[in-house]
C-alpha positions in Angstrom: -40.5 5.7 -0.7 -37.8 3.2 -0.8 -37.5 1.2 2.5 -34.4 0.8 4.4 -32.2 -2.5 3.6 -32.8 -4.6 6.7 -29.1 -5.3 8.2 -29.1 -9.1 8.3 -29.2 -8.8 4.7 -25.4 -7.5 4.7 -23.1 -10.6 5.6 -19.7 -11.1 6.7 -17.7 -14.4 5.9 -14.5 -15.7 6.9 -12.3 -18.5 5.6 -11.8 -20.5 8.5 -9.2 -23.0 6.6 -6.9 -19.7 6.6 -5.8 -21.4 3.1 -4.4 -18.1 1.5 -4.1 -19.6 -1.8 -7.9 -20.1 -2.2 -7.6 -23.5 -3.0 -9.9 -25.0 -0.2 -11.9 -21.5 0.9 -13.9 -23.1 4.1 -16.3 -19.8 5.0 -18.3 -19.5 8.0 -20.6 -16.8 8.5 -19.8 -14.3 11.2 -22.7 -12.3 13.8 -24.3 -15.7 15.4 -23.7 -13.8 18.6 -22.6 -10.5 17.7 -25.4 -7.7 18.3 -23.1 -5.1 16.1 -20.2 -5.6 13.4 -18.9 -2.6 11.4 -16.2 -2.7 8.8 -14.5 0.6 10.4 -12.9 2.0 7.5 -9.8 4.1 9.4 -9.5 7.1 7.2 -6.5 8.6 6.9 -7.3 12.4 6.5 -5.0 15.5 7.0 -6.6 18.5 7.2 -4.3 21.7 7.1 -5.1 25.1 6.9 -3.4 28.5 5.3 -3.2 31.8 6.8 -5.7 33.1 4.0 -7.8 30.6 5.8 -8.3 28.0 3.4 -8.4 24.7 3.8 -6.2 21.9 2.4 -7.9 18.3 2.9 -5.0 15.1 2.0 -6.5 12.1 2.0 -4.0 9.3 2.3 -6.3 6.3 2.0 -7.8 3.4 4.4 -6.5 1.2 7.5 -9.9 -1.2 7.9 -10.2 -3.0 10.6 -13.1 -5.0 12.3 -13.3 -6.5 15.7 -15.3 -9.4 16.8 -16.4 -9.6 20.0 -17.7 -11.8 21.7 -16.8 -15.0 19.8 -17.8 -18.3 21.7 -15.7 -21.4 21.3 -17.6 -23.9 20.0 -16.5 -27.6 19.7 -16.0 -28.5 16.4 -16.5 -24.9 14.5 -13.4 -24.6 12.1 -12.8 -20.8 12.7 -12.5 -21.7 16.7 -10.1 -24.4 15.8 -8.1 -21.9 14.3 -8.0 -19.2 16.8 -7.4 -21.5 19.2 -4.2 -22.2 17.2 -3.6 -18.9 16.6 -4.0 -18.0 20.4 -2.5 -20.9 21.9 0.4 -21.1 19.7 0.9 -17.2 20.1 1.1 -17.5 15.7 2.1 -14.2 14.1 2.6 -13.4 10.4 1.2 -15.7 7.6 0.5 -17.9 10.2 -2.7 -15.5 11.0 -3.3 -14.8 7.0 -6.7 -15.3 5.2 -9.7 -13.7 3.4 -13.1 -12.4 4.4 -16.1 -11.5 2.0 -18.3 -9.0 2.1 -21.6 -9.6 0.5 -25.1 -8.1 0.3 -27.9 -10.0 -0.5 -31.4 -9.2 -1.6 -34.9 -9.4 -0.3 -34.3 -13.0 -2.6 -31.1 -14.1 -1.6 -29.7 -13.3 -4.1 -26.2 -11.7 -3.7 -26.3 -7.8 -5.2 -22.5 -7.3 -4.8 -19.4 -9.3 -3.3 -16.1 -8.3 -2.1 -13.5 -10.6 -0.8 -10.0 -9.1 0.8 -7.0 -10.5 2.3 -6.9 -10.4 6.1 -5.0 -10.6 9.0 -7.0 -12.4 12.2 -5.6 -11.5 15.7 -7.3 -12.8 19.1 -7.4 -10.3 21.4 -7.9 -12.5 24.6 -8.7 -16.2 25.5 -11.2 -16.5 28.7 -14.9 -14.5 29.1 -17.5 -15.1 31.8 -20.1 -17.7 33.0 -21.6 -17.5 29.7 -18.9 -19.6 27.5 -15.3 -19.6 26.7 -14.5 -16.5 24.1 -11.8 -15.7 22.1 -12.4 -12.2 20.9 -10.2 -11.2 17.9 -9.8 -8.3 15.1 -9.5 -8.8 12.0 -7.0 -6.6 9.8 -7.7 -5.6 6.5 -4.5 -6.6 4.3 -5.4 -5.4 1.0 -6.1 -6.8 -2.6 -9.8 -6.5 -2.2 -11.3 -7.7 -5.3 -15.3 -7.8 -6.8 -16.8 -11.3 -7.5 -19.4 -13.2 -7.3 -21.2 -14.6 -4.2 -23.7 -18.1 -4.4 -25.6 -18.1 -1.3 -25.9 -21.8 -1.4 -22.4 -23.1 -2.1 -20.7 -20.1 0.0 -18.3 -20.0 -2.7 -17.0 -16.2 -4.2 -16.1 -15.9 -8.2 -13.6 -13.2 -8.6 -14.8 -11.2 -11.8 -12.6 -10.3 -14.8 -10.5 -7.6 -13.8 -10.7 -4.2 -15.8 -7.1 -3.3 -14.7 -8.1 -1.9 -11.5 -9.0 -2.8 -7.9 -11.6 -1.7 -5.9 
């Protein structure tokens, strides 16, 4: 019987140079803190029914959207410097623009797939508790997701030839 893929082998990266022209990519792990992340996909499903009483399903696509939260400031950590910015500066628009990738590795390290996607970051609130300044945000999936390549070591994603089509 196969065995369930453990879920720290699925990983979540963000550039934290929020450099949208993937010159400089700077990606920093996300979860250090996090006891659950989903990528919520957001279907957009219309369900409609006759009077014969059959059914008519429309399905219109995605709207993906993560949150993170909690996310502890931490002196130094790029991706803080930046949502600081973002917060602070109340940024909007491109300001707030760069690129996550998705990647699952194996038992090995070794990465089986990698998908990297234009994002938009948002904080959601600057404060927390006793435990440590947070800056919670969501991140909005902006589209032009492409398949690549994922080294483990460098942290560095290799977009694969394109067959005409995204994923």
């Amino acid at each position: 019987m196969a065995e369930k893929i453990e879920r720290k082998l699925l990983a979540h990266y963000i550039d934290a140079s929020f450099d949208t022209t993937g010159n400089t990519p700077k990606y920093v792990r996300l979860g250090k803190d996090l006891e659950e992340y989903n990528l919520e996909l957001n279907p957009d499903v219309e369900v409609s029914k006759n009077i014969w009483g059959e059914s008519t399903i429309k399905h219109n696509g995605y709207e993906p959207q993560s949150e993170v939260d909690p996310y502890y400031a931490v002196e130094g950590d790029p991706l803080y410097e930046k949502l600081e910015a973002i917060a602070n500066g109340r940024l909007t628009g491109n300001d707030c623009l760069t690129t996550t990738v998705d990647v699952l590795v194996d038992s090995k390290g070794k990465a089986a797939w990698a998908y990297r996607e234009k994002v938009m970051v948002v904080p959601t609130s600057v404060g927390g508790d006793t435990s440590g300044v947070q800056i919670p945000f969501t991140i909005y999936n902006a589209g032009e997701r492409v398949k690549g390549n994922w080294d483990t070591t460098t942290k560095a994603f290799t977009e694969l030839p394109s067959s005409g089509e995204q994923v």
